[in-house]
C-alpha positions as CSV (number, residue, x, y, z in Angstrom):
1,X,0.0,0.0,0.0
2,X,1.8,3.3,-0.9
3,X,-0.6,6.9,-1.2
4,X,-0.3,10.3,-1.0
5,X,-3.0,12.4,0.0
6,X,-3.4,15.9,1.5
7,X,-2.7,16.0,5.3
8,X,-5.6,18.3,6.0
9,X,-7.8,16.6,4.7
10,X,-6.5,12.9,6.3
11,X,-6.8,14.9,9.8
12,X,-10.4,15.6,9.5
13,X,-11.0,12.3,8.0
14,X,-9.7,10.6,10.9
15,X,-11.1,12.9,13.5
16,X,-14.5,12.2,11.9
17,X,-14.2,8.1,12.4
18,X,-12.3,7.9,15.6
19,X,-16.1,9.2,17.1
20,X,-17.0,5.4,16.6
21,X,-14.1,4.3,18.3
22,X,-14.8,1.5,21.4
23,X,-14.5,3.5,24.9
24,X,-13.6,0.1,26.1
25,X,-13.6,-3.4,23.9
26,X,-12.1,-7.1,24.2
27,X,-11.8,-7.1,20.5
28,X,-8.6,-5.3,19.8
29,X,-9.1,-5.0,16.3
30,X,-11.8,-2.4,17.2
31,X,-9.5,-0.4,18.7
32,X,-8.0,0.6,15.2
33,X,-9.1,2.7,12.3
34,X,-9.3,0.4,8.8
35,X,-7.2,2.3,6.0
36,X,-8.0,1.3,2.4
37,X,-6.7,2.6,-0.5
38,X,-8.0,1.9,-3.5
39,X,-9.0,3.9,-7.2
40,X,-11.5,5.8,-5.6
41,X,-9.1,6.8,-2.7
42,X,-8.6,6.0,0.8
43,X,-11.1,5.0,2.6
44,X,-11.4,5.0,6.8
45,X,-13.6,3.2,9.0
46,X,-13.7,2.5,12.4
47,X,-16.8,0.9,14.5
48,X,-17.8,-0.5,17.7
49,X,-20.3,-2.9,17.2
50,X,-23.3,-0.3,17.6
51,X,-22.0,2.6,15.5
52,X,-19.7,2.9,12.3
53,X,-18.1,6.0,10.7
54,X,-16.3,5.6,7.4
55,X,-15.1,8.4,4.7
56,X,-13.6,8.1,1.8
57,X,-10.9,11.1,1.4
58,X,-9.2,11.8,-2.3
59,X,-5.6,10.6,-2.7
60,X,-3.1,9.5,-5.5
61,X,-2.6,6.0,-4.9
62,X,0.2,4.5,-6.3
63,X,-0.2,0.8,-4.7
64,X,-3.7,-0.1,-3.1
65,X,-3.8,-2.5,0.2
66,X,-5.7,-2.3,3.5
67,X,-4.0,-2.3,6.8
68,X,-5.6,-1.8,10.4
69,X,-3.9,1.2,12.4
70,X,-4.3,2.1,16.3
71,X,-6.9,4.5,16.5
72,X,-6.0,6.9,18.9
73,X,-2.0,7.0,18.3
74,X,-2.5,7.3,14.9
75,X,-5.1,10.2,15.5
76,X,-2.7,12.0,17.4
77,X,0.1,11.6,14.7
78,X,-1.8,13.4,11.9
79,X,-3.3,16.3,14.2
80,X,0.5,17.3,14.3
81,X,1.7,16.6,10.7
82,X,1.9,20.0,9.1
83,X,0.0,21.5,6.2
84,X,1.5,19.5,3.0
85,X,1.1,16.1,0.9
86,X,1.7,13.2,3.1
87,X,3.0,10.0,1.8
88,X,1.8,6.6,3.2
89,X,3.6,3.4,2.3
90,X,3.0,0.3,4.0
91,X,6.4,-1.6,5.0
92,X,5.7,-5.4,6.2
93,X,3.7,-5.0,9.5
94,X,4.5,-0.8,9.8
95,X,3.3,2.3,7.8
96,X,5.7,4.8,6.9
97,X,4.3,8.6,7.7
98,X,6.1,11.2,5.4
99,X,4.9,14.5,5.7
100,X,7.3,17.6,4.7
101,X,9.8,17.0,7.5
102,X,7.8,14.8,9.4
103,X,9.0,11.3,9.6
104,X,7.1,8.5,11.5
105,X,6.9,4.6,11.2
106,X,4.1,3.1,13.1
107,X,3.2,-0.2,14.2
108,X,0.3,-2.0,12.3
109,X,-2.8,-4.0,14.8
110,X,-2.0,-7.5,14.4
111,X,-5.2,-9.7,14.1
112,X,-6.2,-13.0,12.5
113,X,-10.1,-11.8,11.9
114,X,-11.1,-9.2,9.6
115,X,-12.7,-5.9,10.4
116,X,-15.8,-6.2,11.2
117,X,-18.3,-4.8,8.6
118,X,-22.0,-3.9,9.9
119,X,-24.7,-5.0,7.5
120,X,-27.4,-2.7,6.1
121,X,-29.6,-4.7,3.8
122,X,-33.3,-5.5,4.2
123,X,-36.1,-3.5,3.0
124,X,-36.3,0.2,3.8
125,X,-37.5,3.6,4.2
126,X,-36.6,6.9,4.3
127,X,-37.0,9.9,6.4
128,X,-36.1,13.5,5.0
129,X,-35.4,16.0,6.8
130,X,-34.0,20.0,6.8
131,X,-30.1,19.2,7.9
132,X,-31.2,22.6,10.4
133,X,-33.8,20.9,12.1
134,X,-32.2,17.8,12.0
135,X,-29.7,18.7,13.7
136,X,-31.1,21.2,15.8
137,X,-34.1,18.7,17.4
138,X,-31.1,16.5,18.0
139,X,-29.4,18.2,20.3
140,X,-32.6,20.2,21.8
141,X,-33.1,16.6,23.0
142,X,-30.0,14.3,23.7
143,X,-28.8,15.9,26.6
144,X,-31.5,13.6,28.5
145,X,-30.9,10.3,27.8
146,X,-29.4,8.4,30.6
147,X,-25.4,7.3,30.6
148,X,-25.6,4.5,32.2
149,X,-27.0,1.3,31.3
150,X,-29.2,0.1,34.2
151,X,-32.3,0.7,31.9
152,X,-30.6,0.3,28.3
153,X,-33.4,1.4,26.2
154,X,-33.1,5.1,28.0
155,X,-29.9,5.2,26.4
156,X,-31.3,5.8,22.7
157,X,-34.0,8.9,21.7
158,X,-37.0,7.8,21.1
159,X,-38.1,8.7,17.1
160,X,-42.2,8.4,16.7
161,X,-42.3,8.7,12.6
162,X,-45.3,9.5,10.8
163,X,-47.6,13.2,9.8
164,X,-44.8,14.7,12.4
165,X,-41.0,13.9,13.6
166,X,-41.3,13.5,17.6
167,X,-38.1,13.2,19.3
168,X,-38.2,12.0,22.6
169,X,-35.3,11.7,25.4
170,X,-35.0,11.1,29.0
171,X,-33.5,9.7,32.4
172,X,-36.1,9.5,34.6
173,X,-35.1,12.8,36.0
174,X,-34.7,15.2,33.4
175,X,-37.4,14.7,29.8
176,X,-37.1,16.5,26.2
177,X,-39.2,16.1,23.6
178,X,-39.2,17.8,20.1
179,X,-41.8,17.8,17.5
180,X,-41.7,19.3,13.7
181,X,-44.4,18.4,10.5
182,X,-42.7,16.0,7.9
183,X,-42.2,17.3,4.8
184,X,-43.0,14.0,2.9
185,X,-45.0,12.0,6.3
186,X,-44.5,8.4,6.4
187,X,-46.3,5.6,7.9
188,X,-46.3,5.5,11.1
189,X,-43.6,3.7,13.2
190,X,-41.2,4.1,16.4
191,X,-37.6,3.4,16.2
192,X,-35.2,3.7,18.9
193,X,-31.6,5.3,18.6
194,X,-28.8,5.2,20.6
195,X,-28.0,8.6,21.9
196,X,-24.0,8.6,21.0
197,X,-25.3,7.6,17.1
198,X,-28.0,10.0,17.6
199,X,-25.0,12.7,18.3
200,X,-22.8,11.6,15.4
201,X,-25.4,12.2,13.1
202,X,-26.1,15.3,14.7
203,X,-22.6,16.5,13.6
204,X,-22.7,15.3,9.9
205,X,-25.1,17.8,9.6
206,X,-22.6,20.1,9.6
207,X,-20.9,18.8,6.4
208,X,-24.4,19.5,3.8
209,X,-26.7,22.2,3.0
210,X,-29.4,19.8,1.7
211,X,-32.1,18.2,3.0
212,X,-30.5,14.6,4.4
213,X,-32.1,10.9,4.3
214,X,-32.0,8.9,7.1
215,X,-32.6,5.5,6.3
216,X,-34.2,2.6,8.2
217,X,-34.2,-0.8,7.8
218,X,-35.8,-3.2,10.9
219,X,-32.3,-3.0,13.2
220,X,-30.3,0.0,11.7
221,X,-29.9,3.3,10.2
222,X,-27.9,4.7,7.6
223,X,-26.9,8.2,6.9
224,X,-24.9,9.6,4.2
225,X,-24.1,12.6,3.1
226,X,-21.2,13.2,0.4
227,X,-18.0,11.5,1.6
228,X,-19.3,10.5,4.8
229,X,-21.3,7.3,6.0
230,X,-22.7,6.4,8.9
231,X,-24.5,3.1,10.4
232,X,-25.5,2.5,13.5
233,X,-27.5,-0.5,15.1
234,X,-31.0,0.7,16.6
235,X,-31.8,-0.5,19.8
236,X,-34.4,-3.5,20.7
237,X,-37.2,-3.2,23.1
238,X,-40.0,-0.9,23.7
239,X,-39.5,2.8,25.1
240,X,-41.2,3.6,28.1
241,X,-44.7,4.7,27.5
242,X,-43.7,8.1,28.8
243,X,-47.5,9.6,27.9
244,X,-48.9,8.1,30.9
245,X,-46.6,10.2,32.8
246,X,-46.6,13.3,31.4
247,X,-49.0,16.5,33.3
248,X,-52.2,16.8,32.1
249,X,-52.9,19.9,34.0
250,X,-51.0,22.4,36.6
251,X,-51.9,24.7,39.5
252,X,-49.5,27.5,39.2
253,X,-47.8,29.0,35.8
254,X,-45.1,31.2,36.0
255,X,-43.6,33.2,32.5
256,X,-40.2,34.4,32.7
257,X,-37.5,36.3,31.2
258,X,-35.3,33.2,30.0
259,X,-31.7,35.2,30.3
260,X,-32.3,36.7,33.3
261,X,-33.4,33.3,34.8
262,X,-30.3,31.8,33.4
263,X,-27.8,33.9,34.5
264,X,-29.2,34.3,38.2
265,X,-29.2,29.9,37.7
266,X,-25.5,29.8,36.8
267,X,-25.4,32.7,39.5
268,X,-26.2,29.9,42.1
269,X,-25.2,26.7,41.2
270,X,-21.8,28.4,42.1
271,X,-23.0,27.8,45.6
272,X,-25.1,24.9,44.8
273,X,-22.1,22.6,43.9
274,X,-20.1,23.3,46.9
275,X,-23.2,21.6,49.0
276,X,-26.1,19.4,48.0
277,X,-26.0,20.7,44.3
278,X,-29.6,21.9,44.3
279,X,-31.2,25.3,43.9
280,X,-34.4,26.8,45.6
281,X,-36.7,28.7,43.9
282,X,-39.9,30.2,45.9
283,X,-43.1,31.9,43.7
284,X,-44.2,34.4,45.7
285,X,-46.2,37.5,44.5
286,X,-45.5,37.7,40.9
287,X,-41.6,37.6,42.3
288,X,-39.2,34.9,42.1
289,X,-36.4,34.3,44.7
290,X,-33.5,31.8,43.8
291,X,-31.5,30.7,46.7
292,X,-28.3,28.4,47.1
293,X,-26.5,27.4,50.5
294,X,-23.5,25.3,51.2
295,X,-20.5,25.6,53.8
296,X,-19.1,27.8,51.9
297,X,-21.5,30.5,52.3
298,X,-25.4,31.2,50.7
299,X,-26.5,33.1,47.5
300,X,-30.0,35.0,47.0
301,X,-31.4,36.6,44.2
302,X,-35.0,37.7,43.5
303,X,-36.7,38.6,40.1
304,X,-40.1,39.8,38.4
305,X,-42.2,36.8,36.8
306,X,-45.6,36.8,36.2
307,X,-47.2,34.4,38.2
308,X,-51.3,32.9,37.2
309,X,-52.1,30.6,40.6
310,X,-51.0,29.0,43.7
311,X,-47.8,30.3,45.4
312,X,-45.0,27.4,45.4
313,X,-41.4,26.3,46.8
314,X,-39.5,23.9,44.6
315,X,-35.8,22.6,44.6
316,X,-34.2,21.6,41.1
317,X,-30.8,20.3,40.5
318,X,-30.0,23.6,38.4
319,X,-27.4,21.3,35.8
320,X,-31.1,19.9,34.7
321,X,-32.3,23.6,34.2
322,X,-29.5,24.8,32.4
323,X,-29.7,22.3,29.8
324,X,-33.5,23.1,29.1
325,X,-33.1,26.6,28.7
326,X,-29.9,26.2,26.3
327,X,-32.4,24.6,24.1
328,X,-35.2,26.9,24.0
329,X,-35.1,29.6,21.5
330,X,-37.8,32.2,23.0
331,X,-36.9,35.3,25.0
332,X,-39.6,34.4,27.8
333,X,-40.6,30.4,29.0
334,X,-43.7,28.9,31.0
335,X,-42.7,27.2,34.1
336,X,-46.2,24.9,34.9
337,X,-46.1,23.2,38.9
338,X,-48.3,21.4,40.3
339,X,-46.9,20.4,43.8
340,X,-43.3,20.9,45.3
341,X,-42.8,17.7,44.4
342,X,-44.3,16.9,41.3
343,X,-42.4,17.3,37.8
344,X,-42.6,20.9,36.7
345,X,-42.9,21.5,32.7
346,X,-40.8,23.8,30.6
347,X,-41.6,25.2,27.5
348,X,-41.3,28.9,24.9
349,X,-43.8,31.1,26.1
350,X,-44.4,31.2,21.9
351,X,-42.9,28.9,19.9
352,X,-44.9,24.9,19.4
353,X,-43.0,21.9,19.1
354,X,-41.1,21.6,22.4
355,X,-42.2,20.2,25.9
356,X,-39.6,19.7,28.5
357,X,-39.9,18.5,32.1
358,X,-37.8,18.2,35.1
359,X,-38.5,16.4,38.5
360,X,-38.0,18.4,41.4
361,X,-35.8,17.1,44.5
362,X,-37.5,17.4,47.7
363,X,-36.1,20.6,50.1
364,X,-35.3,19.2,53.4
365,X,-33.8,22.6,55.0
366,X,-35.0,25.9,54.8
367,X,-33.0,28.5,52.7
């Protein structure tokens, strides 16, 4: 195998793949990027079983061949190889790294199997989609899954497929969900996502201006868009029916100016961290008072809302409140309660198509 190809370009090649990369594995082969080069150029790939990236980057190739590299050393080597042509050359169970005065040799990962290759075949369909809202209902929703794996199927984002796109995350403490008409509806289905593919895809929105395609089959989907490709494995079982759980009604509503109520949150969670990590926040008389206490010392800070209903004190873990508002676009938001310790529901004071919900923590000192 012997190439040149255009060390920019390699760089955010690799940097693309590597996001499929095993955090841990007991297949070492996985821990490697494939590297083929062939007519059409090199091609990367790297996967862990429930996600693959691969790109194909231009290059001249003088000799094709396929070798399996270590991922992150070889990352590291080509985010420092400066700005010029770099030539490849495989040498026995090395590869050669020639880059303007850059000279490197690097170890090839030895293995009896081949890479693994995930499967996308069976019959289809498509979703299309605005690359914008794509990738904006992504991540105005991924921030809730869960991150660990005691209930698996919280893992993934939840996509309900049919007139509308409804994106739905959570972790039993913290719930987004995101809803926009299809352009072309299908019929209706549910598919679940993992929520690291579900970011990856996020990302290759970046790379277009068009509308994009994501395409199902019964166990995966597929995205591709130009050079890039990506498959990833959906996950099995039934999401939780999180309808029955949702408020049908509330006792007090509170609108609010979103910044101010922000900046007065990342105010206190200064405070907040150095105790229990939780913020107060009493509705009294159409004002709002956030408080923070610790052993370090207290915070307080009051502000005008508009409040319709029942006065009420309620404890958040302000992380959970932070990551809501980054997502909403308005300048004002509804805050709906029902009790101190009932979930409370976010959403724009204008804007349709998003419903968020956090689940209070219960205040056992006074502030």
């Amino acid at each position: 195998m012997h190439f040149f190809i255009d060390s920019k370009e390699l760089t955010e090649g690799v940097l693309s793949v590597i996001k499929a990369l095993p955090v841990r594995t007991t297949m070492p082969i996985l821990e490697g990027i494939y590297m083929e080069a062939t007519q059409e150029g090199v091609k990367l790939k790297c996967s862990d079983l429930m996600l693959q990236k691969e790109c194909i980057i231009p290059a001249t190739v003088e000799e094709p061949g396929n070798v399996v590299v270590p991922g992150k050393l070889f990352s590291e080597i080509v985010r420092k190889l400066p700005d010029s042509i770099a030539e490849i050359t495989l040498n026995g169970k090395s590869i050669d790294i020639n880059c303007g005065r850059a000279k490197s040799s690097l170890q090839c990962v030895e293995t009896n199997e081949e890479f693994p290759d995930m499967r996308f075949n069976g019959e289809t369909f498509l979703v299309k989609i605005d690359h914008n809202d794509c990738r904006d209902m992504i991540n105005q929703t991924v921030f809730a899954t869960a991150q660990d794996d005691s209930k698996p199927i919280l893992t993934g984002v939840l996509l309900e497929l049919g007139e509308n796109i409804t994106i739905v995350a959570t972790d039993a403490y913290q719930f987004a969900m995101r809803t926009m008409p299809l352009k072309a509806p299908v019929s209706e289905r549910d598919v679940v996502i993992p929520g690291k593919s579900m970011s990856e895809i996020s990302r290759m929105m970046d790379e277009t201006e068009e509308d994009v395609e994501l395409t199902f089959t019964k166990t995966h989907v597929c995205v591709n868009i130009k050079h890039s490709r990506l498959v990833a494995r959906l996950l099995d079982g039934d999401y939780i029916k999180y309808k029955q759980i949702l408020p049908k009604e509330h006792k007090t509503r509170a609108m609010i100016d979103k910044k101010e109520l922000m900046e007065s949150i990342d105010r206190a969670q200064l405070m907040a961290r150095e105790g229990n990590n939780n913020i107060v926040m009493k509705f009294h008389n159409n004002k709002l008072t956030i408080s923070a206490n610790s052993f370090a010392g207290r915070i307080n800070e009051e502000m005008d809302v508009q409040i319709n209903g029942d006065d009420i004190d309620i404890a958040f873990n302000p992380r959970f409140c932070m990551n809501i508002l980054k997502c909403i676009p308005d300048d004002h938001i509804y805050m709906d309660f029902t009790t101190s310790i009932s979930p409370c529901v976010i959403r724009p004071a204008k804007s349709d198509g998003f419903y968020y919900l956090i689940v209070p923590v219960r205040i056992y000192s006074n502030f």
